[in-house]
N, C-alpha and C positions, 0 to 999 in steps of 0.2 A: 745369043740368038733366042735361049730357050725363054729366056725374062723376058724380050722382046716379045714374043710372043703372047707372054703369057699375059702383059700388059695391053695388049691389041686385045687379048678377049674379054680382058675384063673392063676395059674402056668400053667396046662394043652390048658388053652388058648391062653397065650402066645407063648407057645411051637409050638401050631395049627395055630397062627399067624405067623410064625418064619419060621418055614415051608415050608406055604403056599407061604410067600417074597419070599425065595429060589429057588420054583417051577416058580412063576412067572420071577423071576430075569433072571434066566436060561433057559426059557424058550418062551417068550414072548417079552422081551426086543429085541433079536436078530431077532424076525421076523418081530419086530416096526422099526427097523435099516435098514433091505434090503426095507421096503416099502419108510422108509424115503429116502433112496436113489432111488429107482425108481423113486417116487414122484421128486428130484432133478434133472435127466435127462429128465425128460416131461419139467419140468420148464425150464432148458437151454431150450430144443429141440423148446420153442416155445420162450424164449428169443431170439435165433438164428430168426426166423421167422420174429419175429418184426424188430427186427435190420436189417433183409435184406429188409422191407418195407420201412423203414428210409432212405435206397438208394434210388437216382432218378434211377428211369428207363426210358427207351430211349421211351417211350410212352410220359412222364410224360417233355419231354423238348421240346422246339421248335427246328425245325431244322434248322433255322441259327445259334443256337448253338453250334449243333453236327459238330463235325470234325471226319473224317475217317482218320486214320494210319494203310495204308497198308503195309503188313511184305515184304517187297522187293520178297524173293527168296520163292518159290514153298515150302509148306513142304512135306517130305516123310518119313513116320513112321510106322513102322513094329509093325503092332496087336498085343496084344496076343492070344496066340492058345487054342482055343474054344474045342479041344480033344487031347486025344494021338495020333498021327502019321498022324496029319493033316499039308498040306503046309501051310506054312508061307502066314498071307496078310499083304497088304499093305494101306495105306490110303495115298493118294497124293490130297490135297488141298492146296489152298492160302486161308492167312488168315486176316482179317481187324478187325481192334478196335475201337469200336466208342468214341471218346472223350469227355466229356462237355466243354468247351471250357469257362462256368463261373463257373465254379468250382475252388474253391484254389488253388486244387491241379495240377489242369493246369498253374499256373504260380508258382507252388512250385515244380513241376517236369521238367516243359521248354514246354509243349506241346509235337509236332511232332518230337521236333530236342533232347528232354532230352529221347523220346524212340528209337529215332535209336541208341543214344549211350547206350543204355540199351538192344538192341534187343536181343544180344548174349542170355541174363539171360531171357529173353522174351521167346525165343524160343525153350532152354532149359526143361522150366515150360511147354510150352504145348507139347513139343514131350512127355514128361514122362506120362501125362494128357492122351493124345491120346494111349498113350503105352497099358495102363494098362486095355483098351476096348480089346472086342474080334471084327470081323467083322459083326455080329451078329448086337450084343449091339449099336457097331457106324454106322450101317444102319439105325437103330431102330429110328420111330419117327424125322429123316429129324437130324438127332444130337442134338437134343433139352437137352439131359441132359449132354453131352459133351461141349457143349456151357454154359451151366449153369455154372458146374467145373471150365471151363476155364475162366468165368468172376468171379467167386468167388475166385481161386486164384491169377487173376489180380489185383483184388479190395484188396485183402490181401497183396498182393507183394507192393502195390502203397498206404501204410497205410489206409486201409479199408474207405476213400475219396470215392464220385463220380466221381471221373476224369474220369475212366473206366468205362463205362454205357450198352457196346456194343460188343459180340464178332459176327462179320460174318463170314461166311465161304464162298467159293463162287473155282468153276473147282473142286467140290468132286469127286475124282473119288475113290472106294475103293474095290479091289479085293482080 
């Protein structure tokens, strides 16, 4: 009787083990899942961070280094609209790129002369860039986060290199 017994509780245990996996399985696992993904986008987000310190920035060069490629023609690009049934603005600036000039990718792109035959695709990239601001936004802070955008997709366009270190802007006029 005593085996008998002692069979019943340890069946009953396993049972309450058995259970208990299933509660946990179905319940816990999935919310260890969403934090282990949160947890992965903090980790890019500050992978991102590093890698853009890894860039020289235009502080960090001397300037008989830096070369400036000025975009020839004026640009003019139409905001986006900040409400319903507001006029259209506009942003008309010229724009320059600051170069490194010892960077690889200056002699793996051509310099001045590999981006005027690129300008088309150049130009392309920041009207969409400037697009997608309202006039608000691209006043805001002298265009400091526009500028940003625009050298992070340069540096992208031109295989994530420092060739590109520098976007100026320069005749902002945006109504």
């Amino acid at each position: 009787m005593k085996k008998n017994l002692i069979s019943v509780i340890v069946l009953t245990l396993v049972l309450a083990n058995l259970i208990l996996t299933a509660i946990l399985v179905f319940t816990v696992v999935p919310q260890s899942k969403k934090s282990n993904e949160l947890i992965d986008e903090i980790c890019m987000a500050i992978d991102l961070e590093l890698e853009g310190g890894q860039n020289k920035k235009l502080a960090d060069i001397p300037i008989e280094d830096i070369e400036i490629y000025n975009i020839a023609e004026t640009f003019t690009v139409t905001l986006k609209e900040s409400g319903e049934g507001t006029k259209p603005h506009y942003a008309v600036f010229s724009l320059g790129l600051s170069l490194n000039t010892k960077s690889e990718g200056y002699e793996t792109y051509g310099g001045t002369e590999g981006l005027t035959a690129k300008e088309t695709l150049i130009r392309d990239e920041i009207n969409t860039i400037v697009g997608r601001y309202t006039l608000e936004e691209f006043k805001q802070d002298q265009q400091s986060f526009v500028k940003e955008e625009i050298l992070k997709s340069m540096q992208a366009m031109f295989g994530g290199t420092d060739f590109i270190i520098g976007v100026n802007f320069s005749n902002v006029n945006a109504e």
